[in-house]
DSSP file (Angstrom, degrees, kcal/mol; ACC not computed):
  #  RESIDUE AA STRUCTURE BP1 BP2  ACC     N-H-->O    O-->H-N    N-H-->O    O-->H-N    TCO  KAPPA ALPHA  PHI   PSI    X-CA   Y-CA   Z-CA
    1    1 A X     >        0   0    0      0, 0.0     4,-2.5     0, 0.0     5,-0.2   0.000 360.0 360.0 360.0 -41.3    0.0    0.0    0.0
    2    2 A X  H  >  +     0   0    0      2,-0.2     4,-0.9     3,-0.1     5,-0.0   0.853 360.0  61.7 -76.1 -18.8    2.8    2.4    0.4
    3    3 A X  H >> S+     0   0    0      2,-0.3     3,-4.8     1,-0.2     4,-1.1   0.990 108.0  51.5-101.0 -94.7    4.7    1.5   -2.2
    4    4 A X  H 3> S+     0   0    0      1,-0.4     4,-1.6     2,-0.2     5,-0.4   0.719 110.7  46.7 -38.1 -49.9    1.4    2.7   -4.3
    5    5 A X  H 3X S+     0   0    0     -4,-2.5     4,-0.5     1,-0.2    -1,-0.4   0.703 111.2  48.9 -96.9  11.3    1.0    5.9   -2.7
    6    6 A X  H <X S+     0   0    0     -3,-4.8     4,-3.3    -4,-0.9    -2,-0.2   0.901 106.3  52.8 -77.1 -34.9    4.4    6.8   -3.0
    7    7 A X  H  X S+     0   0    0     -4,-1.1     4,-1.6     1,-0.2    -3,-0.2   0.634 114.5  51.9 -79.4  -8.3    4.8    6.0   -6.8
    8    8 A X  H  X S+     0   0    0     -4,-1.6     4,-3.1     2,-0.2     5,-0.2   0.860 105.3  47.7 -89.8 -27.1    1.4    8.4   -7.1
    9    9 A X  H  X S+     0   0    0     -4,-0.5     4,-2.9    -5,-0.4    -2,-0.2   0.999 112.1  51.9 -63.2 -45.5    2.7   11.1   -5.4
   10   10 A X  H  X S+     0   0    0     -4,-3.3     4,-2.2     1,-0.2    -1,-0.2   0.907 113.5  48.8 -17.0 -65.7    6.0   10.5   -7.9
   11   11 A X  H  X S+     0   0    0     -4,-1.6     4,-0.7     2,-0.3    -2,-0.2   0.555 114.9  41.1 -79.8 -32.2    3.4   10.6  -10.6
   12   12 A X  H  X S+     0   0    0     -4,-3.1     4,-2.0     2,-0.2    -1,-0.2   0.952 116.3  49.6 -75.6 -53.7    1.8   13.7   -9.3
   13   13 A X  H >X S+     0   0    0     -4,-2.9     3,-2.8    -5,-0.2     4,-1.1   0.887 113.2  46.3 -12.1 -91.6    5.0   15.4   -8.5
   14   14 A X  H 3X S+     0   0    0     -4,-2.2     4,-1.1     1,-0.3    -1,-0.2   0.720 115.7  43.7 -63.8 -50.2    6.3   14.6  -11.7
   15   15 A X  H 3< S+     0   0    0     -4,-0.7    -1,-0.3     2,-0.2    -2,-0.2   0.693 106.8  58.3 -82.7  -7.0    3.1   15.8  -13.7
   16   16 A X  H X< S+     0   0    0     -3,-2.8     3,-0.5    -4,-2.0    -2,-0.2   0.871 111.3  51.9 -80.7 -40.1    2.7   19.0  -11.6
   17   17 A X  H 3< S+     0   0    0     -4,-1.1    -2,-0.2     1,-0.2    -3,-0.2   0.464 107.9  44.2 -78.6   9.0    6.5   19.6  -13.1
   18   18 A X  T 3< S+     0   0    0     -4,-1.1    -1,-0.2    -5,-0.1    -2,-0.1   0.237  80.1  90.3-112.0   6.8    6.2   19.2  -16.4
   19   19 A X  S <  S-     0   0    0     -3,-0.5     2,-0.3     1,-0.2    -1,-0.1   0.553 104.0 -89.3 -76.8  -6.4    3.1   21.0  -17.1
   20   20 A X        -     0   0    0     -3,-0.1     2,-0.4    -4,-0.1    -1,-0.2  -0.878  52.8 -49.8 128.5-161.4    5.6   24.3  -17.7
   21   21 A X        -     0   0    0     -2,-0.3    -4,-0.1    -3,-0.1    -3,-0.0  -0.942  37.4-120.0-131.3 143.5    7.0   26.6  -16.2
   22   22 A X        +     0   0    0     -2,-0.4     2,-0.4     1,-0.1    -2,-0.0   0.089  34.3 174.2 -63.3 132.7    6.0   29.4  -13.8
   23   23 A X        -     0   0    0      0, 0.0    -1,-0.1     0, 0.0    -2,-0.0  -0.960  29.7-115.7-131.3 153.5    6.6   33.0  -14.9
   24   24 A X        -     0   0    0     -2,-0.4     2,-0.6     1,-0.1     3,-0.1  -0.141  29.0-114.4 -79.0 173.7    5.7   36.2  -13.4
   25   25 A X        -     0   0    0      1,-0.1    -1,-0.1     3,-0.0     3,-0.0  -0.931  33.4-112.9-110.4 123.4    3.3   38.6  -15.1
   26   26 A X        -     0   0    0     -2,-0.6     2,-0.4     1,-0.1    -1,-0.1  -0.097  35.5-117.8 -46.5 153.6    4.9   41.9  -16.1
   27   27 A X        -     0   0    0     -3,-0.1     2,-0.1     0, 0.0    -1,-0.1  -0.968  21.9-116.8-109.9 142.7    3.4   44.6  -14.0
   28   28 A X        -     0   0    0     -2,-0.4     2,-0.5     1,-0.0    -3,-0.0  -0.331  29.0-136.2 -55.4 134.6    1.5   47.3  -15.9
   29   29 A X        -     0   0    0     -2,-0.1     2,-0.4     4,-0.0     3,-0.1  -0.983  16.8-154.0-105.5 125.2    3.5   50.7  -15.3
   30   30 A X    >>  -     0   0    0     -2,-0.5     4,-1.8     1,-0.1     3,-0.5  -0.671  32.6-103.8 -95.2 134.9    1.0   53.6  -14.5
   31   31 A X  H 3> S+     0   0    0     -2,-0.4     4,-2.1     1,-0.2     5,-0.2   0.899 124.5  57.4 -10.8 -75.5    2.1   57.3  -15.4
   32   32 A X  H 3> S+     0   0    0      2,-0.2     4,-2.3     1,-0.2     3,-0.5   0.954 107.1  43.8 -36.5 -56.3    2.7   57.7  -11.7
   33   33 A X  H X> S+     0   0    0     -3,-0.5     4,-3.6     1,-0.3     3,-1.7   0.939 113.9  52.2 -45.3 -54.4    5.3   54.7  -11.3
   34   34 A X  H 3< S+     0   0    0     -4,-1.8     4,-0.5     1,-0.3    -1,-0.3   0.645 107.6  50.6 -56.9 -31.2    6.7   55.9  -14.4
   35   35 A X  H 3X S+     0   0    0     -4,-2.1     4,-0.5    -3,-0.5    -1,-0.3   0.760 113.9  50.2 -58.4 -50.9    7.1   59.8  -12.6
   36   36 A X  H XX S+     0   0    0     -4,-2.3     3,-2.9    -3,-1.7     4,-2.5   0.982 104.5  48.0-138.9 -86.1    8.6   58.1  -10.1
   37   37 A X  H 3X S+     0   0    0     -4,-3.6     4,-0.7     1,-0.3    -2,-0.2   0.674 125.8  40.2 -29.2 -23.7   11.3   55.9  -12.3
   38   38 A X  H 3> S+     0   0    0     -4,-0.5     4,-0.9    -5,-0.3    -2,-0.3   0.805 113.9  48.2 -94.7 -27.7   11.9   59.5  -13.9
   39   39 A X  H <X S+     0   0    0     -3,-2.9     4,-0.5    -4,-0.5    -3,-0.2   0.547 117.2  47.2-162.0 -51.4   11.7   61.5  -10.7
   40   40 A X  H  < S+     0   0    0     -4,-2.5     4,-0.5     2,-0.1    -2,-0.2   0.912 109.6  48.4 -90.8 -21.2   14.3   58.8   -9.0
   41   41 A X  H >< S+     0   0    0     -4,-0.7     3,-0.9    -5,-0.2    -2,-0.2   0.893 107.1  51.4 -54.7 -58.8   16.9   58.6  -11.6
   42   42 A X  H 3< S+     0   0    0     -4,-0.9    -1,-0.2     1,-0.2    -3,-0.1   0.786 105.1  55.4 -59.6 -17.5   17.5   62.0  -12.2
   43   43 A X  T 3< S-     0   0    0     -4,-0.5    -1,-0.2    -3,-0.1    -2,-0.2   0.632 127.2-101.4 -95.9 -19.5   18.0   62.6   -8.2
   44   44 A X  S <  S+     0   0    0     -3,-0.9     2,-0.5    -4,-0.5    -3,-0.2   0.903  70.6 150.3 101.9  94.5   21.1   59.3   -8.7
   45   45 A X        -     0   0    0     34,-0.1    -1,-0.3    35,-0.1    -2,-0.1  -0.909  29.0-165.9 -95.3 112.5   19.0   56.5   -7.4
   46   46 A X        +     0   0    0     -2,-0.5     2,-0.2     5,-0.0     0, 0.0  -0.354  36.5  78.0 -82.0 176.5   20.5   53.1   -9.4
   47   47 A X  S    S-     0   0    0      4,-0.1     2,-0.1    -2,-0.1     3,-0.1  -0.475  79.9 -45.2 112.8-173.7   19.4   49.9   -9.8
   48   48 A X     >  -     0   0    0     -2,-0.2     4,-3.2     1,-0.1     5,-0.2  -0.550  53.5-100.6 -89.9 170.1   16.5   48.2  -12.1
   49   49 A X  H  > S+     0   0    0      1,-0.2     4,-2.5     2,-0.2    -1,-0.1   0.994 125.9  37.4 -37.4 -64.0   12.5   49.3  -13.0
   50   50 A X  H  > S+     0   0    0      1,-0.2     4,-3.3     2,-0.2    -1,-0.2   0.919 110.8  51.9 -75.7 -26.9   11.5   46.9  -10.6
   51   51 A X  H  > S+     0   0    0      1,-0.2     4,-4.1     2,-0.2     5,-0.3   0.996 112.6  53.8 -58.5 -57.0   14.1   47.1   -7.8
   52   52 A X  H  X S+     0   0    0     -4,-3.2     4,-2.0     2,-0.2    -1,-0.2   0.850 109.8  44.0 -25.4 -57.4   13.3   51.0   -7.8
   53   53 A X  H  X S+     0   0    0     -4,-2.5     4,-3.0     2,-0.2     5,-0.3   0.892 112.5  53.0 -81.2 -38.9    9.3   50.6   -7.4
   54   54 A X  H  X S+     0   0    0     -4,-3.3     4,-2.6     1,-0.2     5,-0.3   0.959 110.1  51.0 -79.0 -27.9    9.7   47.8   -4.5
   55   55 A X  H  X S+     0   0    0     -4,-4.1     4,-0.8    -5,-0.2    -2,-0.2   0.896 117.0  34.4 -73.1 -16.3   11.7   50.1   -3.0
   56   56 A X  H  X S+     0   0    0     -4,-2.0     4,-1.4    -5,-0.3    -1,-0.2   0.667 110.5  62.8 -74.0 -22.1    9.3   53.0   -3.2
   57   57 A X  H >X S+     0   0    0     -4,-3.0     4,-3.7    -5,-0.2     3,-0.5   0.932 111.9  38.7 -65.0 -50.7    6.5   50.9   -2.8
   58   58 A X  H 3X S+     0   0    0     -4,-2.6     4,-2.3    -5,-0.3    -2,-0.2   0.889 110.2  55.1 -74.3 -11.0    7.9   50.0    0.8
   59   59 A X  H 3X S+     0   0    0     -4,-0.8     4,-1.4    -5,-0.3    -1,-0.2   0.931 111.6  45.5 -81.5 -21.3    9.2   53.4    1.6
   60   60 A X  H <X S+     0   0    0     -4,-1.4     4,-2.8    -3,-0.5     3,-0.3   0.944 115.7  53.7 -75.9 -51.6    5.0   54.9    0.8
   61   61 A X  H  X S+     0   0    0     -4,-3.7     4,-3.8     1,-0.3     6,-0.3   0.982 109.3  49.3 -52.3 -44.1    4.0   51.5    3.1
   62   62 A X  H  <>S+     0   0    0     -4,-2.3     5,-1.7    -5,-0.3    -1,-0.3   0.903 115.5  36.7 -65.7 -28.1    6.2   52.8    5.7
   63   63 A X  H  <5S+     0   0    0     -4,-1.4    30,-0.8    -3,-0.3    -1,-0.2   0.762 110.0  60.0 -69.6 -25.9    5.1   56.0    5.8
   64   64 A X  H  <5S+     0   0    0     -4,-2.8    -1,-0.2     1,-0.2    -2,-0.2   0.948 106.7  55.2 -55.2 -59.0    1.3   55.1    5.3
   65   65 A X  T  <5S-     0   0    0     -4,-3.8    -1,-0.2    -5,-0.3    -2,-0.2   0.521 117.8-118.3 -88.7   7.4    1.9   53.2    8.5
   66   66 A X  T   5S+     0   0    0     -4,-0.3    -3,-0.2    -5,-0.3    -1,-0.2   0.635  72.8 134.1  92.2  19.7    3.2   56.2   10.3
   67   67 A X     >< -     0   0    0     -5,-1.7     4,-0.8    -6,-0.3    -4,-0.2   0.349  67.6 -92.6 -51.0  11.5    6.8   54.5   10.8
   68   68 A X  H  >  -     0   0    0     -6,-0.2     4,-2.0    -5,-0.2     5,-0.3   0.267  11.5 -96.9  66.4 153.9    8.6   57.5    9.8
   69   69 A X  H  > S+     0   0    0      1,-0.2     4,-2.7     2,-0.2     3,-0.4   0.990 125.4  47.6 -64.7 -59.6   10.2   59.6    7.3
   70   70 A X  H  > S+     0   0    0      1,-0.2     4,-1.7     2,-0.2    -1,-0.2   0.682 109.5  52.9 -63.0 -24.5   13.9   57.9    8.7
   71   71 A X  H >X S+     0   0    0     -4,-0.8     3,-0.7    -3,-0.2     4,-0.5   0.994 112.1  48.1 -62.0 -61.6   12.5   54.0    8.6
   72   72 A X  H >< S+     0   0    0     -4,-2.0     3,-1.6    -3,-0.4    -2,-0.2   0.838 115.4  41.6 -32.8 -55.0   11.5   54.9    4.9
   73   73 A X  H >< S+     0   0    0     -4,-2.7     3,-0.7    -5,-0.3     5,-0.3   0.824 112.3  55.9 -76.9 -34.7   15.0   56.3    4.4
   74   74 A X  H << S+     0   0    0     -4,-1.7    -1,-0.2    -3,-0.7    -2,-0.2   0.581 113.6  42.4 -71.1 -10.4   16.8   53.2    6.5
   75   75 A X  T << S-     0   0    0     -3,-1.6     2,-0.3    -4,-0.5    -1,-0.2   0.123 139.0  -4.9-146.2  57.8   15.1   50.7    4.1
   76   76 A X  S <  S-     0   0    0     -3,-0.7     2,-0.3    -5,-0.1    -3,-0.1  -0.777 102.5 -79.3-165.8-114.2   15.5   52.1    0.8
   77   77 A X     >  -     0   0    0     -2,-0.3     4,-2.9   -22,-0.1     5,-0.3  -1.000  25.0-105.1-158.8 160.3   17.2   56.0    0.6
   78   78 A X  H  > S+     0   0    0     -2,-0.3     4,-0.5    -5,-0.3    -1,-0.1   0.565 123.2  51.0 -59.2 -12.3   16.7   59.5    0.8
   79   79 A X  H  > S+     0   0    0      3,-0.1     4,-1.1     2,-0.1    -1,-0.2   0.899 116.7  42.3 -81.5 -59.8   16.7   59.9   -3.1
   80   80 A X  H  > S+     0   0    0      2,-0.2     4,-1.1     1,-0.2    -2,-0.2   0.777 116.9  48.4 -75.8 -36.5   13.8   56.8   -3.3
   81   81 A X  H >X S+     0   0    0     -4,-2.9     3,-2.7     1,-0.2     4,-1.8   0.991 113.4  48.7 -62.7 -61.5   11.8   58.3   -0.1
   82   82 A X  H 3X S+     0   0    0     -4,-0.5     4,-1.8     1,-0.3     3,-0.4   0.860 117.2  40.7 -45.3 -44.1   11.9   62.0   -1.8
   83   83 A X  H 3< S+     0   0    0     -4,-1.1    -1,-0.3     1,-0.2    -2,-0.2   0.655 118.4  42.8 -94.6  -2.6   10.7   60.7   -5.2
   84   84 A X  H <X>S+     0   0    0     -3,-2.7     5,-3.5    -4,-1.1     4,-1.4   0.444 109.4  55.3-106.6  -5.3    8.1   58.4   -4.1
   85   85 A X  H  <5S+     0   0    0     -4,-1.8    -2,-0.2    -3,-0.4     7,-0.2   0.866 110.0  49.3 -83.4 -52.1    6.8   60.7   -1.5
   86   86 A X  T  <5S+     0   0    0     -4,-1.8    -2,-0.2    -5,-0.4    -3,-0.1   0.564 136.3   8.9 -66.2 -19.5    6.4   63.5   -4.7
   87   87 A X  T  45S+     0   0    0     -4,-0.1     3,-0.2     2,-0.1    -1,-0.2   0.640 128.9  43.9-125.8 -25.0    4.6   60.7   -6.8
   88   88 A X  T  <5S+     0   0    0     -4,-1.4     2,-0.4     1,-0.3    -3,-0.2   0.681 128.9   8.3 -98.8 -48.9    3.7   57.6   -4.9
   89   89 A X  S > <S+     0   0    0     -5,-3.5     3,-0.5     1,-0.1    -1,-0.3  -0.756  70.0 159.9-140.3  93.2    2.4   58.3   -1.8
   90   90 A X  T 3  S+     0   0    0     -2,-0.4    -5,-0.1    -3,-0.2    -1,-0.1   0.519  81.5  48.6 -91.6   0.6    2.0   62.3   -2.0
   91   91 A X  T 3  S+     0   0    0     -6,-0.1    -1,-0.2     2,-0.1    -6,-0.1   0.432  81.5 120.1-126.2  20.1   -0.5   61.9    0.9
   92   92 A X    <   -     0   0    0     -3,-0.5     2,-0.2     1,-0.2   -28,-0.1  -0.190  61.6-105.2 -64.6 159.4    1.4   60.0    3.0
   93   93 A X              0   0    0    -30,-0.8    -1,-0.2     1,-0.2   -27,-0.1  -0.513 360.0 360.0-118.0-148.1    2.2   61.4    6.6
   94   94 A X              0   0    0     -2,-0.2    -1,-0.2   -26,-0.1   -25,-0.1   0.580 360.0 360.0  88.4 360.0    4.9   62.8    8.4
């Protein structure tokens, strides 16, 4: 009996990987994001499209969640806070 459910789980295993493989779905860039990518480059922020927006995405959560302007700035930068503050989360406080 085990023998049989091990060689299905094989058999599931085995047909769950070969069905393809996962890939992520581009995210849509809205005007803003895009304000943002323009808005942080020019100030010297590096890195890629997407590394840029998760770090601005978390520097608007932190501020949303009333952590402070200087957690924002400890886990991204004062160039990513500034430009996501000016596009991202313009109604953030603090």
């Amino acid at each position: 009996m085990r023998k049989i459910l091990a060689s299905a789980g094989v058999m599931v295993a085995v047909a769950i990987g070969t069905t393809g493989t996962a890939s992520a779905w581009p995210t849509p860039i809205t005007p803003d994001m895009q304000q943002f990518l323009n808005s942080a480059r020019s100030a010297g922020a590096q890195g890629s499209d997407d590394a840029l927006l998760t770090q601005g995405l978390l520097a608007c959560r932190i501020l949303y969640t009333r952590q402070g302007v200087a957690a924002a700035e400890a886990a991204s930068s004062p160039v990513v806070v500034r430009a996501a503050r000016g596009t991202l989360c313009t109604q953030a406080p603090g």
